[in-house]
mmCIF file of the C-alpha atoms, coordinates in Angstrom:
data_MODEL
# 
_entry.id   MODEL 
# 
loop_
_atom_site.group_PDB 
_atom_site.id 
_atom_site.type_symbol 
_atom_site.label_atom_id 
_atom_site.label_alt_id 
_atom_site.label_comp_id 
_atom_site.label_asym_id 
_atom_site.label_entity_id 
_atom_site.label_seq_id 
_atom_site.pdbx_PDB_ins_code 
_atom_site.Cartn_x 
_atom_site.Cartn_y 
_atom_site.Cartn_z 
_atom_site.occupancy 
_atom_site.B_iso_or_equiv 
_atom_site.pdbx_formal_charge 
_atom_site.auth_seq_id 
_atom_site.auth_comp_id 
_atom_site.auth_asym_id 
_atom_site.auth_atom_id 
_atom_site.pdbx_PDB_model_num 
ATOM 1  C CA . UNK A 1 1  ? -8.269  27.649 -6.199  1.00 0.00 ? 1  UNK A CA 1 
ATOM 2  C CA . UNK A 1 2  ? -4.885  28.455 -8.230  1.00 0.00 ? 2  UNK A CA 1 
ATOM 3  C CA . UNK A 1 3  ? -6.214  31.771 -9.648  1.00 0.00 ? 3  UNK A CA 1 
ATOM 4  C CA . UNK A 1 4  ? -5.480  34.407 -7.275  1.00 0.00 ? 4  UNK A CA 1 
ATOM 5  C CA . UNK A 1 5  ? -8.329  36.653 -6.125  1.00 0.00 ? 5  UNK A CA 1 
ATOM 6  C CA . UNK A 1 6  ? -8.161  40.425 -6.792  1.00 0.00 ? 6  UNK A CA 1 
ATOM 7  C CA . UNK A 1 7  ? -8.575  42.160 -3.605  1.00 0.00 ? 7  UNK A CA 1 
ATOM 8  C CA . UNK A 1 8  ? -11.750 44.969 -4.254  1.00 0.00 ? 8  UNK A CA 1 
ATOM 9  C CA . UNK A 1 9  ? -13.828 47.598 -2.394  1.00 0.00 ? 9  UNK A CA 1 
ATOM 10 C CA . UNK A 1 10 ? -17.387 48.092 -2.657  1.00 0.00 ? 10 UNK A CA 1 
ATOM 11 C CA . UNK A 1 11 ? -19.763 50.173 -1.170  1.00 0.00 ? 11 UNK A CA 1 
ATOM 12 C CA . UNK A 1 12 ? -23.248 48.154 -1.277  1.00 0.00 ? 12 UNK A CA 1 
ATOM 13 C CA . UNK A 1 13 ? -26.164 49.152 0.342   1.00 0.00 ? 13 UNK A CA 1 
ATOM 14 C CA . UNK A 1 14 ? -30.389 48.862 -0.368  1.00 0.00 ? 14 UNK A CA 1 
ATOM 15 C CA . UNK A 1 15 ? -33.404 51.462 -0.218  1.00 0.00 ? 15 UNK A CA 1 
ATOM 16 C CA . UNK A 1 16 ? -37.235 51.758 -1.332  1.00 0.00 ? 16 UNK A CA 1 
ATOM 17 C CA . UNK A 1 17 ? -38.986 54.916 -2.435  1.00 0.00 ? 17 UNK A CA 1 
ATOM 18 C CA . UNK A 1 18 ? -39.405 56.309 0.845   1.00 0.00 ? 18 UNK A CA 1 
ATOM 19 C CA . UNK A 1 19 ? -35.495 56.213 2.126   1.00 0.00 ? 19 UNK A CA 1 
ATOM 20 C CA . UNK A 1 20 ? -34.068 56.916 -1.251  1.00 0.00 ? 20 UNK A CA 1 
ATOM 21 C CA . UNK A 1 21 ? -32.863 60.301 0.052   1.00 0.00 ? 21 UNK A CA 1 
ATOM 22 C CA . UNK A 1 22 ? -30.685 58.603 2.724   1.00 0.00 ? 22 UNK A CA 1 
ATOM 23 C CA . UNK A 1 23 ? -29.260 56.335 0.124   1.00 0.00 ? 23 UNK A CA 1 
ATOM 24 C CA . UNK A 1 24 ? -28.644 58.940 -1.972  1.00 0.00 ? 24 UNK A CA 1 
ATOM 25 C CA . UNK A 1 25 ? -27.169 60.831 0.567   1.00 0.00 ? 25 UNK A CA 1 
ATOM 26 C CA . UNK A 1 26 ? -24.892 58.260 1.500   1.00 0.00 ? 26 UNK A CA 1 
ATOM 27 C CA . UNK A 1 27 ? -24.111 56.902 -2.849  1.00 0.00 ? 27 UNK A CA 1 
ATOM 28 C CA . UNK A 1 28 ? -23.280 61.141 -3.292  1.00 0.00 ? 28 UNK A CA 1 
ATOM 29 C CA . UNK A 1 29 ? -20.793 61.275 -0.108  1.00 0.00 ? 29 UNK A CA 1 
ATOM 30 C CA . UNK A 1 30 ? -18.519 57.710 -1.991  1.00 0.00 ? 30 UNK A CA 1 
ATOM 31 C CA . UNK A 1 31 ? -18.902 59.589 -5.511  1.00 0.00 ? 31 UNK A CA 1 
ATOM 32 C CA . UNK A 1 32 ? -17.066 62.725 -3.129  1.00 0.00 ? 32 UNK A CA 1 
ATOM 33 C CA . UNK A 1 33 ? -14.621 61.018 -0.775  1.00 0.00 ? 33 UNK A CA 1 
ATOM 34 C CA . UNK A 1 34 ? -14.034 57.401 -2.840  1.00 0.00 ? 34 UNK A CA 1 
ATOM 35 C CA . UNK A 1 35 ? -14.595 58.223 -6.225  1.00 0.00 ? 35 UNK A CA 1 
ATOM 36 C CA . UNK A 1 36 ? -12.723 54.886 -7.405  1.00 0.00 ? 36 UNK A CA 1 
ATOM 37 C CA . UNK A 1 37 ? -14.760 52.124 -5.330  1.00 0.00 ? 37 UNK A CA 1 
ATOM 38 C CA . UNK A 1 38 ? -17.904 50.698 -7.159  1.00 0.00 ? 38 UNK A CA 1 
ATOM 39 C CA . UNK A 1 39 ? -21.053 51.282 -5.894  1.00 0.00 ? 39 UNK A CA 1 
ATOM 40 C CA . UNK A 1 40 ? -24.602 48.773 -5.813  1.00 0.00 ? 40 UNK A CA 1 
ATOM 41 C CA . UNK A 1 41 ? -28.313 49.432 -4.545  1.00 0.00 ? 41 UNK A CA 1 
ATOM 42 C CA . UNK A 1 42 ? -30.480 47.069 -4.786  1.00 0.00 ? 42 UNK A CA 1 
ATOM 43 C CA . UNK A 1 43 ? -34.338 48.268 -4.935  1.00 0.00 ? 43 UNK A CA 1 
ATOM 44 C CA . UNK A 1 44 ? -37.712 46.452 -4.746  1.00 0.00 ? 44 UNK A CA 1 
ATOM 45 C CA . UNK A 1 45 ? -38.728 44.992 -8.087  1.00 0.00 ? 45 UNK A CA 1 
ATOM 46 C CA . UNK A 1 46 ? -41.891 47.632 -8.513  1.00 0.00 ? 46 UNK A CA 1 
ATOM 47 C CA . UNK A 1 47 ? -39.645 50.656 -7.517  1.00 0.00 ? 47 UNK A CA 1 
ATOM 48 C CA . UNK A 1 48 ? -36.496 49.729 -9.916  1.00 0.00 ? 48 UNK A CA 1 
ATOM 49 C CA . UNK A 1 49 ? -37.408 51.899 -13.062 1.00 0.00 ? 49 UNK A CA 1 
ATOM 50 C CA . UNK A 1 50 ? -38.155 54.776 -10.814 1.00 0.00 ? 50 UNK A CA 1 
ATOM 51 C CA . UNK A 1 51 ? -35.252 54.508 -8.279  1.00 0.00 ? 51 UNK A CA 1 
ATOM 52 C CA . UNK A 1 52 ? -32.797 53.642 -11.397 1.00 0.00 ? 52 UNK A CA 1 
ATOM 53 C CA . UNK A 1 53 ? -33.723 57.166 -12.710 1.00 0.00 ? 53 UNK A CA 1 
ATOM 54 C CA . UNK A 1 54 ? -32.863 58.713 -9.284  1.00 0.00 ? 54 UNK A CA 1 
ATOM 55 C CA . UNK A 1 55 ? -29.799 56.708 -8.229  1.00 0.00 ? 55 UNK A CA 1 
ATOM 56 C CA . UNK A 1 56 ? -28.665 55.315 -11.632 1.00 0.00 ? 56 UNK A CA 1 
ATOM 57 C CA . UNK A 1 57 ? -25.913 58.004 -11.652 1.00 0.00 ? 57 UNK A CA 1 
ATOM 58 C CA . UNK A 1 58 ? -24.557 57.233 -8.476  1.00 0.00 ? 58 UNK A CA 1 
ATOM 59 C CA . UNK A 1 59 ? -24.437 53.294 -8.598  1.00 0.00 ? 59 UNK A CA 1 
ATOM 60 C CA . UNK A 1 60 ? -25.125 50.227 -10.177 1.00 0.00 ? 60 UNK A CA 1 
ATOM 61 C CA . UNK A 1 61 ? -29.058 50.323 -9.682  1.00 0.00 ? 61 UNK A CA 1 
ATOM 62 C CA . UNK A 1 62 ? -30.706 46.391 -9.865  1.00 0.00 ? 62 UNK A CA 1 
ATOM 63 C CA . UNK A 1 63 ? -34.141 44.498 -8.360  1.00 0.00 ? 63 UNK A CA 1 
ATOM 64 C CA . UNK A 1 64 ? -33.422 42.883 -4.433  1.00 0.00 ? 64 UNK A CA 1 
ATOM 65 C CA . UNK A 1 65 ? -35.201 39.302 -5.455  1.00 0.00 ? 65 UNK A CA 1 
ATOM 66 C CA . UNK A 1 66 ? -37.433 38.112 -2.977  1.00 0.00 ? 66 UNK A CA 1 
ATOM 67 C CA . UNK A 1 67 ? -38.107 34.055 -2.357  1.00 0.00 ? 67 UNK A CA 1 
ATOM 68 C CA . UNK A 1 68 ? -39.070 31.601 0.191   1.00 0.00 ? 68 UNK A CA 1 
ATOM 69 C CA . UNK A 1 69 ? -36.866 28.708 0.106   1.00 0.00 ? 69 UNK A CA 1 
ATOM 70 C CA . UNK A 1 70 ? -35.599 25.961 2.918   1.00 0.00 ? 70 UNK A CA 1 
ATOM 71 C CA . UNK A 1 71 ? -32.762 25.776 1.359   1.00 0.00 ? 71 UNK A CA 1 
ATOM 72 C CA . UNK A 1 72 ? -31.467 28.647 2.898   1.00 0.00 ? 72 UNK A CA 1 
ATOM 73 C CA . UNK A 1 73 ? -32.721 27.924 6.852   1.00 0.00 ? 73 UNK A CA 1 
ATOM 74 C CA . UNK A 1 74 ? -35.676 26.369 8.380   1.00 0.00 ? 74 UNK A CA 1 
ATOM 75 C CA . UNK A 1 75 ? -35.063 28.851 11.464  1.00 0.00 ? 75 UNK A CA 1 
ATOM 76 C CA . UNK A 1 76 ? -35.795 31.905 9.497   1.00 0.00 ? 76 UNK A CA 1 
ATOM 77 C CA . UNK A 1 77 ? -39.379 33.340 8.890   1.00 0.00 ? 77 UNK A CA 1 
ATOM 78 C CA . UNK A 1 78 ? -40.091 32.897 5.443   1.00 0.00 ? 78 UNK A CA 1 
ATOM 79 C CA . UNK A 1 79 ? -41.054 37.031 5.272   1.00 0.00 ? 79 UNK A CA 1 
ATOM 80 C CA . UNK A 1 80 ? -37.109 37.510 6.101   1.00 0.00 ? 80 UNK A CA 1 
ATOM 81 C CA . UNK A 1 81 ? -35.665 35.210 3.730   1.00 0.00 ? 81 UNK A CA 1 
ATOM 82 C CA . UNK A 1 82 ? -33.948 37.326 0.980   1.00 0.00 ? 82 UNK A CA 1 
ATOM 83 C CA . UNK A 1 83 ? -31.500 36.341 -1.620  1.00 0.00 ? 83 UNK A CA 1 
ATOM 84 C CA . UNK A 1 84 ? -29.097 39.301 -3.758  1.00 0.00 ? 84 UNK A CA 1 
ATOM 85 C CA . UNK A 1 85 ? -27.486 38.532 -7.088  1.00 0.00 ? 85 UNK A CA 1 
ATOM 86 C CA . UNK A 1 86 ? -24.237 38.410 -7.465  1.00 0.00 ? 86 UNK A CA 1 
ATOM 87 C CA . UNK A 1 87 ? -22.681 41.959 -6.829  1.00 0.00 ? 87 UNK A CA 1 
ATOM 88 C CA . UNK A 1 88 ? -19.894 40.807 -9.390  1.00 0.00 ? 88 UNK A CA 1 
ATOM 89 C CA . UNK A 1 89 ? -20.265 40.987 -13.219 1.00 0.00 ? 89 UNK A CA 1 
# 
């Protein structure tokens, strides 16, 4: 840990087709009033191409990846367990 981490904002946040209006909404409002933070939504896998076209402008558009794993808590329905890629590039 002797590299020192850059402190960075980020405005992250997740939709489908039916409350893309909310997130774009919200994705115009940080274009407006924090023009210099990056910006992520992360979209169902069968709704990226479409949603990309829609959002694409406002943010970094990419798939939410689904899986069922145990790795990650046998306490936890496997319908709620939900992994995100990196946010970093």
């Amino acid at each position: 840990m002797g590299e020192l981490m850059r402190e960075s904002r980020a405005l992250v946040t997740s939709c489908n087709k039916l409350f893309a209006p909310g997130a774009e909404a919200l994705l115009r409002s940080a274009v407006r009033f924090h023009p210099d933070i990056e910006r992520y939504c992360y979209v169902p896998q069968d709704e990226l191409d479409e949603l990309r076209k829609l959002l694409g402008s406002l943010a970094h558009v990419d798939a939410l990846i689904f899986y069922r794993s145990a790795a990650i808590g046998n306490n936890i329905p496997s319908a709620n367990k939900t992994a995100v890629q990196r946010v970093s590039e």
